[in-house]
PDB file of N, CA, C and O in Angstrom, chain B, residues numbered from 101:
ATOM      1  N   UNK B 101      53.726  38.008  28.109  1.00  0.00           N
ATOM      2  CA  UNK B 101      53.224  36.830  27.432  1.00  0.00           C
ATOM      3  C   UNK B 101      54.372  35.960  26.951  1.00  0.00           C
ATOM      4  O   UNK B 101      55.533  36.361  26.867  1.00  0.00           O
ATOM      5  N   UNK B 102      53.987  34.822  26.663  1.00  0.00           N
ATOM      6  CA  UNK B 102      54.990  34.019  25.922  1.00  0.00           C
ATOM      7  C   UNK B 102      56.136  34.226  25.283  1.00  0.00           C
ATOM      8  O   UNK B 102      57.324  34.029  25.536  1.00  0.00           O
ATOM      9  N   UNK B 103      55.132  34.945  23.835  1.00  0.00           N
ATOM     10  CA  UNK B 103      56.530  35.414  23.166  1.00  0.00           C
ATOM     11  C   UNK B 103      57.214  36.194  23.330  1.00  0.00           C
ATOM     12  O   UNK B 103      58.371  36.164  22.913  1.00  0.00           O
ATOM     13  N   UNK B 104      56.540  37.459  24.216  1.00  0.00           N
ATOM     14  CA  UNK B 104      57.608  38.731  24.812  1.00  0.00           C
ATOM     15  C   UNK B 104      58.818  37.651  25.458  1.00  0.00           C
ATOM     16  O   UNK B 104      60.030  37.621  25.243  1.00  0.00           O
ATOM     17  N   UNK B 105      58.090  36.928  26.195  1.00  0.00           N
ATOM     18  CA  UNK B 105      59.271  36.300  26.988  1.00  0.00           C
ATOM     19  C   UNK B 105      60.483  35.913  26.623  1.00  0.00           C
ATOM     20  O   UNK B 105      61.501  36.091  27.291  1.00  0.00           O
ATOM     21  N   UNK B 106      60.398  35.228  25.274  1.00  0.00           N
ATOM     22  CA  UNK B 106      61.083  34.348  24.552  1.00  0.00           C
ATOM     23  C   UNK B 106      61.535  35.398  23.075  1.00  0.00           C
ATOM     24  O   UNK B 106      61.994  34.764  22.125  1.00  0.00           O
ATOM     25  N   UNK B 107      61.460  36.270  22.979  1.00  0.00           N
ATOM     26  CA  UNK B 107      62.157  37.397  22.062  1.00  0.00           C
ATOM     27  C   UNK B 107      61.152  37.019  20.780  1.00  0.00           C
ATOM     28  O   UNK B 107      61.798  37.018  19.733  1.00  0.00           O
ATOM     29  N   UNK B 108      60.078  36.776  20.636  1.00  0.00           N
ATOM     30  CA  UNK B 108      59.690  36.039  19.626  1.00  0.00           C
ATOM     31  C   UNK B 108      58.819  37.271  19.224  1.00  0.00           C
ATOM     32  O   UNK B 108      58.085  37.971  19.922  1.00  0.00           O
ATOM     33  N   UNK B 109      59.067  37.319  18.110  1.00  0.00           N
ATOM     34  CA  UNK B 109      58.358  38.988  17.342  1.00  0.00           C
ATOM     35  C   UNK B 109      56.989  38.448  17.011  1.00  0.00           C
ATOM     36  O   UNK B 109      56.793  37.259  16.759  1.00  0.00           O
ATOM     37  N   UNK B 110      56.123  39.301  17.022  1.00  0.00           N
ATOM     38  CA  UNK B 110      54.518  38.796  16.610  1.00  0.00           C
ATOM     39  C   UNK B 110      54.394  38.970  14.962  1.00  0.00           C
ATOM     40  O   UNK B 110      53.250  38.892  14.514  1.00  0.00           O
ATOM     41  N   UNK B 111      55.365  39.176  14.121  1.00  0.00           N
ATOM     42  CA  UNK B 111      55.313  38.716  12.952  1.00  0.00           C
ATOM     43  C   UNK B 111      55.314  37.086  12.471  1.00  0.00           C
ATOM     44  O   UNK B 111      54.929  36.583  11.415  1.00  0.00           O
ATOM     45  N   UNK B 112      55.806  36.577  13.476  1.00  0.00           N
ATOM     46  CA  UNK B 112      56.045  35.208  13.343  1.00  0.00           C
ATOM     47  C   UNK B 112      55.375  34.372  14.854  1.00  0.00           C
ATOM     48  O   UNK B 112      55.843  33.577  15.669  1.00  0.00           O
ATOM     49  N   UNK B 113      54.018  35.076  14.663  1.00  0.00           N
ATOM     50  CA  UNK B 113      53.210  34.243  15.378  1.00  0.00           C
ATOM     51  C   UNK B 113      52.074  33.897  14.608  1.00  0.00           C
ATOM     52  O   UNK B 113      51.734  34.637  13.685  1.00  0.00           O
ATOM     53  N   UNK B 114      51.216  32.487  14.967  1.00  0.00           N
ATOM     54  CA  UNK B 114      50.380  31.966  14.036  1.00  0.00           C
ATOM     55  C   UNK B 114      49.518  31.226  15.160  1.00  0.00           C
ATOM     56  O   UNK B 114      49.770  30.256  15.875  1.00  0.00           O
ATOM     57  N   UNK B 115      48.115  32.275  15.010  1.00  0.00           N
ATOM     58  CA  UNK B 115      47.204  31.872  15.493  1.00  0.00           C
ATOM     59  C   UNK B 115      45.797  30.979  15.082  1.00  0.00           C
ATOM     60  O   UNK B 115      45.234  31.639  14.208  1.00  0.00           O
ATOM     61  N   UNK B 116      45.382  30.322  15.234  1.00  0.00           N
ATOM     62  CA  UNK B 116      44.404  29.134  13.961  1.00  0.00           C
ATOM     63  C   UNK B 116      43.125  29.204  15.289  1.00  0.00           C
ATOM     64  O   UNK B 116      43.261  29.271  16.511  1.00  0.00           O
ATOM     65  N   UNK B 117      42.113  29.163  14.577  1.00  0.00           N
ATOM     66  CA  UNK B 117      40.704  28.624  15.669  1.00  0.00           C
ATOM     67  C   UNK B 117      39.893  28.554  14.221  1.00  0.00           C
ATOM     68  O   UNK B 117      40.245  28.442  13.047  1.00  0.00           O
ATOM     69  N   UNK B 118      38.840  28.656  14.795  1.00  0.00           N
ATOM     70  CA  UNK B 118      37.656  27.923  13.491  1.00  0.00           C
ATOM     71  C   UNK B 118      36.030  29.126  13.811  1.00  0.00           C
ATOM     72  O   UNK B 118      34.989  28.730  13.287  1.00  0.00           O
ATOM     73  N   UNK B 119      35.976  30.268  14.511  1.00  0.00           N
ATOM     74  CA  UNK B 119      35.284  30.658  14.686  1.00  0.00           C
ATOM     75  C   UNK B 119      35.609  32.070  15.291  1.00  0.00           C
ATOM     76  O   UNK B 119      35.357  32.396  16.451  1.00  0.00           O
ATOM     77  N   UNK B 120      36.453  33.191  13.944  1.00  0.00           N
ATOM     78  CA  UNK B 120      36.205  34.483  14.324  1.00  0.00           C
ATOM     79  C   UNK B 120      35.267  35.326  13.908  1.00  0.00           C
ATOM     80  O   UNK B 120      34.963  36.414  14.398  1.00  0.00           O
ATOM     81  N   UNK B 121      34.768  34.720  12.877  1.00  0.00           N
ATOM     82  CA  UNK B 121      33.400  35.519  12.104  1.00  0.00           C
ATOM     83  C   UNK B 121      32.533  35.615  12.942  1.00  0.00           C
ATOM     84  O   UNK B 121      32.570  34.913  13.953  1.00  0.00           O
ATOM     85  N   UNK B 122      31.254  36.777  12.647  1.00  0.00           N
ATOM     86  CA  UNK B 122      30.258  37.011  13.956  1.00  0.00           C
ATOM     87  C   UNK B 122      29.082  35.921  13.424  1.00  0.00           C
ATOM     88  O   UNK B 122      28.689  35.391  12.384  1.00  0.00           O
ATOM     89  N   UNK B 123      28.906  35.946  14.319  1.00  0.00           N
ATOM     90  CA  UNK B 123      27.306  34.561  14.764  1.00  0.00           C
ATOM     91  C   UNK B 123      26.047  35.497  15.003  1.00  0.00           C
ATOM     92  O   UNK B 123      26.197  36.487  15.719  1.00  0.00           O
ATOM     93  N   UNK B 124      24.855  35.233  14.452  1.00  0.00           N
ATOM     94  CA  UNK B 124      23.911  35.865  15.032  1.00  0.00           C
ATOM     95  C   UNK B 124      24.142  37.295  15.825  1.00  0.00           C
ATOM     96  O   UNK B 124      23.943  37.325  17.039  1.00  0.00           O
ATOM     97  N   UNK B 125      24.616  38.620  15.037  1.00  0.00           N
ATOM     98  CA  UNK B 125      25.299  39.381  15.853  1.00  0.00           C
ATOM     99  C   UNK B 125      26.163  39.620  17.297  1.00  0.00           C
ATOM    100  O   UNK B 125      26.232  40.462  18.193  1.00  0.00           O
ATOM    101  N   UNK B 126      26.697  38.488  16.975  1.00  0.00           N
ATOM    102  CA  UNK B 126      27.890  37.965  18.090  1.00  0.00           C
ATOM    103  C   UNK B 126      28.899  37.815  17.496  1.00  0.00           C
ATOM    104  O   UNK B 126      29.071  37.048  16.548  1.00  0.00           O
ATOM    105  N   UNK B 127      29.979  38.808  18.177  1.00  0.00           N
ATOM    106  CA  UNK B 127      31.768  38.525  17.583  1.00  0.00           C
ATOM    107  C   UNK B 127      32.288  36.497  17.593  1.00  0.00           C
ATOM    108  O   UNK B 127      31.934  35.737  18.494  1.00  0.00           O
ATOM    109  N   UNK B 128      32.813  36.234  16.846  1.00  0.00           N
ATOM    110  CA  UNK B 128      32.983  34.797  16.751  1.00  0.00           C
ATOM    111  C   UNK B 128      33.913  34.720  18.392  1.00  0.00           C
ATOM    112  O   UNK B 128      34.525  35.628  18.954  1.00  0.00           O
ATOM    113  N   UNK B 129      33.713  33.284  18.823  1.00  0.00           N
ATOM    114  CA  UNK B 129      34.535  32.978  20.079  1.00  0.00           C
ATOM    115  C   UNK B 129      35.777  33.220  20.214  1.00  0.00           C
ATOM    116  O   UNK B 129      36.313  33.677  21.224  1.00  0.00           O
ATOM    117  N   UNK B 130      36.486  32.813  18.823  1.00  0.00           N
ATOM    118  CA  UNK B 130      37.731  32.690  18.556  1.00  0.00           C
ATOM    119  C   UNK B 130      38.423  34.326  18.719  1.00  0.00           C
ATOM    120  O   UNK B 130      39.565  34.597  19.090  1.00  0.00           O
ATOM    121  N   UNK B 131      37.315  35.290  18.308  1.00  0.00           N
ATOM    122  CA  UNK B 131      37.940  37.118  17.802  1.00  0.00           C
ATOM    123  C   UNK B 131      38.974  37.395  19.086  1.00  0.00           C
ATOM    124  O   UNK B 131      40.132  37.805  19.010  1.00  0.00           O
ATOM    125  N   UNK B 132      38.346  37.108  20.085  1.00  0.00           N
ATOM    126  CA  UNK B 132      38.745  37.450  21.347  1.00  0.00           C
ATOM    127  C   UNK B 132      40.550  37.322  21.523  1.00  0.00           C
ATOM    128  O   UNK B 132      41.267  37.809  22.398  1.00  0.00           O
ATOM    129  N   UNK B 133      40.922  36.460  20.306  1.00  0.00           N
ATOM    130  CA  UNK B 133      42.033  36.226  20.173  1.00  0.00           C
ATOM    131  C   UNK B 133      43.493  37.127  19.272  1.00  0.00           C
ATOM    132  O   UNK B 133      44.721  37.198  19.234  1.00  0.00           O
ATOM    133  N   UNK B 134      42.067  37.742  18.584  1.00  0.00           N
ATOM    134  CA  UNK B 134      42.730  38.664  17.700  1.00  0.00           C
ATOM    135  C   UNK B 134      43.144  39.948  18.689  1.00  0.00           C
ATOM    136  O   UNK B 134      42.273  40.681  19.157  1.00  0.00           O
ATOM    137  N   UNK B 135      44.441  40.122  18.932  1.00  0.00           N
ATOM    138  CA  UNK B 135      45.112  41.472  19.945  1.00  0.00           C
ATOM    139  C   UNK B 135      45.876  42.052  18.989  1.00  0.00           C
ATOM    140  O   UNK B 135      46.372  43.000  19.597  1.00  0.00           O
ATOM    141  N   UNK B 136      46.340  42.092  17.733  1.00  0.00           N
ATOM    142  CA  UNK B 136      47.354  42.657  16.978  1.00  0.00           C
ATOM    143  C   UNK B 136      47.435  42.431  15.750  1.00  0.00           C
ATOM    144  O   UNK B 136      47.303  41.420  15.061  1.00  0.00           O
ATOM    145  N   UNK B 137      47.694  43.607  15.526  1.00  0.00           N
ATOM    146  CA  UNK B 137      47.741  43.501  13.848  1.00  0.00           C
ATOM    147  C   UNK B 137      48.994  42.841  12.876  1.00  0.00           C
ATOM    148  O   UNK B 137      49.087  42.689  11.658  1.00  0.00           O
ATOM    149  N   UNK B 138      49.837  42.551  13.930  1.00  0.00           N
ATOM    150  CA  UNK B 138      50.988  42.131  13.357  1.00  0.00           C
ATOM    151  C   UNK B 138      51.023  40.525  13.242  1.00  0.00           C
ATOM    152  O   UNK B 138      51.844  40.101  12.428  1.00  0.00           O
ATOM    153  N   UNK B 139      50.367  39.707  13.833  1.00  0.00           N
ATOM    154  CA  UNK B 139      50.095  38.386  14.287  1.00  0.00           C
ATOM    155  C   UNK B 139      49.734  37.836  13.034  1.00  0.00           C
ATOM    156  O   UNK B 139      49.484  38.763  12.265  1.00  0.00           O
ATOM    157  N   UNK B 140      49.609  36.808  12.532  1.00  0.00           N
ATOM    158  CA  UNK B 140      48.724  36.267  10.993  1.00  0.00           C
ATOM    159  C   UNK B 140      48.071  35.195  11.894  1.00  0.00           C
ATOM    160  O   UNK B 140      48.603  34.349  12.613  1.00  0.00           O
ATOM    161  N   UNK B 141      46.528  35.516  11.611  1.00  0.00           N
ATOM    162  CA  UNK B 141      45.443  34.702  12.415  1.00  0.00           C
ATOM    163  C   UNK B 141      44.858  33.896  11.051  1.00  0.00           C
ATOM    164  O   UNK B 141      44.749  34.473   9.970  1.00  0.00           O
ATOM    165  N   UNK B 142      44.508  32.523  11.248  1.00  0.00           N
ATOM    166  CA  UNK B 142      43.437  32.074  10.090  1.00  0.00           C
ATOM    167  C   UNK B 142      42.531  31.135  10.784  1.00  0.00           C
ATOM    168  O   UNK B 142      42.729  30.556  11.852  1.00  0.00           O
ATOM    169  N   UNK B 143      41.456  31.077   9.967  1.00  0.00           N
ATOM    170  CA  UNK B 143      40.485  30.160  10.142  1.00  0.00           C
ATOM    171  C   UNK B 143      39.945  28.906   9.335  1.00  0.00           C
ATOM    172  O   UNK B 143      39.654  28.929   8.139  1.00  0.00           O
ATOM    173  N   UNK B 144      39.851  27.741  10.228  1.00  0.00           N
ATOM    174  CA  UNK B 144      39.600  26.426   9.651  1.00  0.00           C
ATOM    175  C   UNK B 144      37.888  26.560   9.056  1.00  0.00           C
ATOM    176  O   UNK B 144      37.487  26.037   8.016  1.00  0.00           O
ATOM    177  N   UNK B 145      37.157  27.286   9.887  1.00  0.00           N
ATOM    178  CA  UNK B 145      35.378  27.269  10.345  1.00  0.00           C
ATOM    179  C   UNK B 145      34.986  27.798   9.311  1.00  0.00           C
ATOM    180  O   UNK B 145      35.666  28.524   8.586  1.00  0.00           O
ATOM    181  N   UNK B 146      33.376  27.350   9.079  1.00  0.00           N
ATOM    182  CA  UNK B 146      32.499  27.374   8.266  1.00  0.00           C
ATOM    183  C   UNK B 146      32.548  28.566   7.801  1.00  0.00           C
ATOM    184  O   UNK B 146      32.816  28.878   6.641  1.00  0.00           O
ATOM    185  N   UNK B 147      32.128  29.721   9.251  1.00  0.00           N
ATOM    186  CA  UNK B 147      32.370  31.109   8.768  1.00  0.00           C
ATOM    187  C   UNK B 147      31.700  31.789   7.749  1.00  0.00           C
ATOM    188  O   UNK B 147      32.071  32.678   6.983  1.00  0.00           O
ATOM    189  N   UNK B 148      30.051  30.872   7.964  1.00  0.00           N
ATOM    190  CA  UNK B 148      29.288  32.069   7.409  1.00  0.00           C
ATOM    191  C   UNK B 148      28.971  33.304   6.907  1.00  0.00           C
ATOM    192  O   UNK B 148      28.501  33.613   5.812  1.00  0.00           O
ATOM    193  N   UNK B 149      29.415  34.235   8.227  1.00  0.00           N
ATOM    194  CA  UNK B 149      29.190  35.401   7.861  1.00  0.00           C
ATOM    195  C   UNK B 149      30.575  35.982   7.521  1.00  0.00           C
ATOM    196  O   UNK B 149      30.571  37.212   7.479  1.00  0.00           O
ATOM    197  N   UNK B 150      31.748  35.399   7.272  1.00  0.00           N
ATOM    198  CA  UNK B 150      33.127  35.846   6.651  1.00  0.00           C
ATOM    199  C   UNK B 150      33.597  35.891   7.748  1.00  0.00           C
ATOM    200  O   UNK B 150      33.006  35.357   8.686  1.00  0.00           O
ATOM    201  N   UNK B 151      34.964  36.639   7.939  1.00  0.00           N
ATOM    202  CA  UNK B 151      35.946  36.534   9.011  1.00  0.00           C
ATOM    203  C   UNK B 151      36.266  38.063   8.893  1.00  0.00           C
ATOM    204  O   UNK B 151      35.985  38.734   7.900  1.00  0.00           O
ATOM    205  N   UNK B 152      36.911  38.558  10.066  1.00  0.00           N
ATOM    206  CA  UNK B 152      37.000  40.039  10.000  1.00  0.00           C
ATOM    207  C   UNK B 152      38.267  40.369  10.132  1.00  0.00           C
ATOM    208  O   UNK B 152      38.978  39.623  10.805  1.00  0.00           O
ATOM    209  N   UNK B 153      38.885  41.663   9.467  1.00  0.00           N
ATOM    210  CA  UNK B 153      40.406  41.993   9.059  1.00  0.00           C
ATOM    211  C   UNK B 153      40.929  41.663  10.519  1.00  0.00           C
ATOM    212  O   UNK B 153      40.029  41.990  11.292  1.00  0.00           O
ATOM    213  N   UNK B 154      41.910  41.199  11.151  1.00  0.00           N
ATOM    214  CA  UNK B 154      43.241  40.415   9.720  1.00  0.00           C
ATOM    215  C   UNK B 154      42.849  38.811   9.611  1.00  0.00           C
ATOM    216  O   UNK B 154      43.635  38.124   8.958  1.00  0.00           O
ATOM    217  N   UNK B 155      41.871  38.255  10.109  1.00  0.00           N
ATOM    218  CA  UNK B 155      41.951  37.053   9.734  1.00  0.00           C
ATOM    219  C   UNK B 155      41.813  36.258   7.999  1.00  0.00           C
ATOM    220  O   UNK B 155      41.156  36.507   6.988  1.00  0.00           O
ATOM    221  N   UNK B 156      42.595  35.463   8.304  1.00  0.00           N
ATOM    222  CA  UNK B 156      42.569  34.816   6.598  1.00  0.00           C
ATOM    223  C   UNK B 156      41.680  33.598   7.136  1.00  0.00           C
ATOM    224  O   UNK B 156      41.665  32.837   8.103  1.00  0.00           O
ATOM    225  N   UNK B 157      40.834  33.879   5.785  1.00  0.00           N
ATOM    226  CA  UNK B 157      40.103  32.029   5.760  1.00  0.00           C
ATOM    227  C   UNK B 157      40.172  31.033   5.225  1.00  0.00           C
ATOM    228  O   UNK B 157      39.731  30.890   4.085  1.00  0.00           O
ATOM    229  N   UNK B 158      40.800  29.980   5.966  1.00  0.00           N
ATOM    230  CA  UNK B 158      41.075  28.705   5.141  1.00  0.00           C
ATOM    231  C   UNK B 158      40.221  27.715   5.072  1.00  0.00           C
ATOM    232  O   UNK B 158      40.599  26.767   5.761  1.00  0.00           O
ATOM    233  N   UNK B 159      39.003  27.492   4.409  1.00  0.00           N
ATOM    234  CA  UNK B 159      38.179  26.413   4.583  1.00  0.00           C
ATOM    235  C   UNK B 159      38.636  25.325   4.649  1.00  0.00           C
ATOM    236  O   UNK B 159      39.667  25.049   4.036  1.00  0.00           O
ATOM    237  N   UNK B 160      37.945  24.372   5.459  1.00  0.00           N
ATOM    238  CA  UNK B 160      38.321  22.834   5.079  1.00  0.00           C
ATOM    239  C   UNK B 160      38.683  22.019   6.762  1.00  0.00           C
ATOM    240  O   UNK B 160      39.280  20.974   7.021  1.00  0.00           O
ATOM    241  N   UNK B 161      38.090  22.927   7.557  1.00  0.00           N
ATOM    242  CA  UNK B 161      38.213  22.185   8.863  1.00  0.00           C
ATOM    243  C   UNK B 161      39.598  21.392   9.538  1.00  0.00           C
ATOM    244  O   UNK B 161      40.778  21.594   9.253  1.00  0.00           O
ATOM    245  N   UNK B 162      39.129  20.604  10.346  1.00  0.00           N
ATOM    246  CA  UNK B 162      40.434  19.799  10.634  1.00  0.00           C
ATOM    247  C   UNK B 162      41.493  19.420   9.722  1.00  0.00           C
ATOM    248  O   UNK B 162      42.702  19.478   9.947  1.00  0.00           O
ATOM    249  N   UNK B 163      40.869  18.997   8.594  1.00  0.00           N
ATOM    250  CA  UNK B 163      42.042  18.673   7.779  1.00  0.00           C
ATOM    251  C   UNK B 163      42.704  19.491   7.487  1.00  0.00           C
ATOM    252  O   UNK B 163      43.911  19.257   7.418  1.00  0.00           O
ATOM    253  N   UNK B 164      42.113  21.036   7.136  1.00  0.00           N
ATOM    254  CA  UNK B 164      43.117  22.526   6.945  1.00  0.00           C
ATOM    255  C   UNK B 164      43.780  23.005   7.974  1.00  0.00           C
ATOM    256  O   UNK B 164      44.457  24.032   7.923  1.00  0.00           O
ATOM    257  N   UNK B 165      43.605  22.170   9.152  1.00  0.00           N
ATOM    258  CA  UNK B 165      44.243  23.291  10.486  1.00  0.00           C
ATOM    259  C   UNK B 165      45.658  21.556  10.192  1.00  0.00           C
ATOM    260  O   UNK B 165      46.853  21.847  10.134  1.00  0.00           O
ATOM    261  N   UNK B 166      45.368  20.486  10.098  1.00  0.00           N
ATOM    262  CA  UNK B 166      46.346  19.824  10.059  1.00  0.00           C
ATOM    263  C   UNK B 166      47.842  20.244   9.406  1.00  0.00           C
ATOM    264  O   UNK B 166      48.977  20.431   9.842  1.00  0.00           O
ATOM    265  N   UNK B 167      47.078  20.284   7.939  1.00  0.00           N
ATOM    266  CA  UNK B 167      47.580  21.042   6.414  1.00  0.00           C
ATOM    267  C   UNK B 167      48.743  21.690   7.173  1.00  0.00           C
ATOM    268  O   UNK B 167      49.919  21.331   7.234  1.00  0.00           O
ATOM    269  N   UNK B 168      47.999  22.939   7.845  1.00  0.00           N
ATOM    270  CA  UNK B 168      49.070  24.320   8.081  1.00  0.00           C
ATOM    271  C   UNK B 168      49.712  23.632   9.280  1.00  0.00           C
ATOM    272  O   UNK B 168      50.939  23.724   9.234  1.00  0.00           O
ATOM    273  N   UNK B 169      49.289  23.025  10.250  1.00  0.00           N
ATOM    274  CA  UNK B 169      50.513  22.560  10.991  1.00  0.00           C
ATOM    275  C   UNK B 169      51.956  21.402  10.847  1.00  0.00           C
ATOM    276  O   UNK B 169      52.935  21.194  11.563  1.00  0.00           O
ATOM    277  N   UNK B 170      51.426  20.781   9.423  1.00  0.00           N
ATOM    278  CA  UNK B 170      52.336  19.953   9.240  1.00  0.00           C
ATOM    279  C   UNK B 170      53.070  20.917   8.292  1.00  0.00           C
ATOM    280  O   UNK B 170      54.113  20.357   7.953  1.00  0.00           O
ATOM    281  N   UNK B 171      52.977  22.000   7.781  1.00  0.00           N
ATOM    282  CA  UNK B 171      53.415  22.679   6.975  1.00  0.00           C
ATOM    283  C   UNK B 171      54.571  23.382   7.760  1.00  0.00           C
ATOM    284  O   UNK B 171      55.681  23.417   7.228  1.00  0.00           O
ATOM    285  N   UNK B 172      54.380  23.950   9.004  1.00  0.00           N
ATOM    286  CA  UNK B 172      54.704  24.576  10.025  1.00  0.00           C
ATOM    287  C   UNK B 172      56.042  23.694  10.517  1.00  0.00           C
ATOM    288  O   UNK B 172      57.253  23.904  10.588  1.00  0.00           O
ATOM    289  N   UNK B 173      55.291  22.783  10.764  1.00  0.00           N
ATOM    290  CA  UNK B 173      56.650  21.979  11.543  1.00  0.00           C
ATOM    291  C   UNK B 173      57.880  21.510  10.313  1.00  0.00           C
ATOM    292  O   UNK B 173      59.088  21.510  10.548  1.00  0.00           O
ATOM    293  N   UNK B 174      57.249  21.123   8.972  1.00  0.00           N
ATOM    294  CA  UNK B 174      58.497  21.221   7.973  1.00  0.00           C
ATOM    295  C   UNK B 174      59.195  22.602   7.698  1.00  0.00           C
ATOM    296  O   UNK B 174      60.186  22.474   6.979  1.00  0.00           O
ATOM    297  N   UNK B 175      58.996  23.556   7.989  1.00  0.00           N
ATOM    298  CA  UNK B 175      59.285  24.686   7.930  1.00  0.00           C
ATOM    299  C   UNK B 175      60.632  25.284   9.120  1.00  0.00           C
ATOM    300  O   UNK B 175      61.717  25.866   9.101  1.00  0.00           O
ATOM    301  N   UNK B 176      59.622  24.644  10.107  1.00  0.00           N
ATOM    302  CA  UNK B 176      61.019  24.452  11.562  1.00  0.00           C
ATOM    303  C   UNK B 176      62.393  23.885  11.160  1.00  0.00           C
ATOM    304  O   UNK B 176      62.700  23.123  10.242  1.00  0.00           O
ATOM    305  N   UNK B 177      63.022  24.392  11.976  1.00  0.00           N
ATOM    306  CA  UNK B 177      64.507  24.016  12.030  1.00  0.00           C
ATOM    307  C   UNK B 177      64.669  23.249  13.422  1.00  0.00           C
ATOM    308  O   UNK B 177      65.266  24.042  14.150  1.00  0.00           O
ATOM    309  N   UNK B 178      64.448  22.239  14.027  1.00  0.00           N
ATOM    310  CA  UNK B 178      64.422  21.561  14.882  1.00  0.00           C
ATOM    311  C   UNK B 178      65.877  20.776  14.974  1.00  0.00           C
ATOM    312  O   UNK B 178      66.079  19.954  15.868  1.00  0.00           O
TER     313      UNK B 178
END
């Protein structure tokens, strides 16, 4: 994958979608994304029925997935 490629440790990977919580006894679309426990996953989405370990939930939709990416890129060393 990517970051194997690029030496990039999955501590310092950051995965965002808006739908890992389950739906109508359905895993959210997004879960499928969750492969590791080491990764920090969060969610923008409504997320009804909560989000399942390790995801963190950040309410607040687009504007929260913005939030953490402009946060992200001040954080970079570019």
């Amino acid at each position: 994958n990517i970051a194997n490629e690029n030496n990039i440790l999955c501590s310092d990977v950051l995965v965002g979608g808006d739908e890992f919580g389950p739906i109508a006894n359905f895993e959210g679309s997004d879960y499928k994304m969750v492969i590791n426990d080491k990764i920090t996953y969060f969610s923008v989405g409504i997320e009804p029925n909560g989000v399942p370990p390790p995801v963190i939930h950040i309410p607040g939709g687009t504007k929260s997935f913005m939030k953490i990416l402009e946060k992200q890129i001040e954080l970079a060393k570019f």
